[in-house]
C-alpha positions in Angstrom: -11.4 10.6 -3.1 -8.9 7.9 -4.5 -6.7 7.7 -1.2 -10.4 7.5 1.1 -10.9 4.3 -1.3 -8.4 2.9 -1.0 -8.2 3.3 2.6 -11.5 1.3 3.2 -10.2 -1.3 0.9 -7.3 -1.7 3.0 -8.9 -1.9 6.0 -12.1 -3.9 5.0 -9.0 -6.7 3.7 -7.5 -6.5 6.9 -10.7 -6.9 9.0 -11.2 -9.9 6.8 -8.5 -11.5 6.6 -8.5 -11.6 10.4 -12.1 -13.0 10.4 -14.1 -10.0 11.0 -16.9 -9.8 8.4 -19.3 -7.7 10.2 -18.4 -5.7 13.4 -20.9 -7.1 15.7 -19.7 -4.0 17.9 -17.2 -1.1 17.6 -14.8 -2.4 19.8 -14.1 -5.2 17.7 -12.9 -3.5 14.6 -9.6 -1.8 15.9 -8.4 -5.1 17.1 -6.6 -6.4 14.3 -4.9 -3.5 13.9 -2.5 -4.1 17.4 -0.2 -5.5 15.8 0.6 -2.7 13.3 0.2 0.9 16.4 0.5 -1.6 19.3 -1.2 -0.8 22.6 -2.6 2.9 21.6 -5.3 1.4 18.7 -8.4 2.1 20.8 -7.3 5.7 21.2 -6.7 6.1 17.7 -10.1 4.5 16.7 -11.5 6.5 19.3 -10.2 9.9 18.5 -10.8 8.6 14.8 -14.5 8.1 15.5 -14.8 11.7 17.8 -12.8 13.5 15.0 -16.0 12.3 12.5 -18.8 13.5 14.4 -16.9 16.9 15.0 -16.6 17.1 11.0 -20.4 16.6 10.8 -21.3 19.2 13.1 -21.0 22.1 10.7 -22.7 20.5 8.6 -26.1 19.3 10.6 -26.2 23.0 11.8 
């Protein structure tokens, strides 16, 4: 529970800090994260984002 917190505070500071206060879509929010994976940051958000919804299966059934 500790490291999820602090993993949305990291990432809500970094979205900010690079002037992205509310995602307008999800394609916007992995981009200021290039410069820390390089070129493969929409797959991660992707698989990121497919990996959640594949958690909440089990639990919707």
């Amino acid at each position: 529970m500790l490291i999820a917190g602090f993993i949305m505070v990291t990432a809500g500071a970094s979205l900010q800090a690079n002037g992205i206060a509310k995602g307008q879509a999800a394609v916007q929010l992995p981009t200021p994260f290039c410069p820390m994976v390089g070129a493969v940051d929409m797959w991660l958000f992707a698989w990121g984002i497919i990996g959640t919804g594949l958690l909440a299966v089990p639990v919707l059934s």
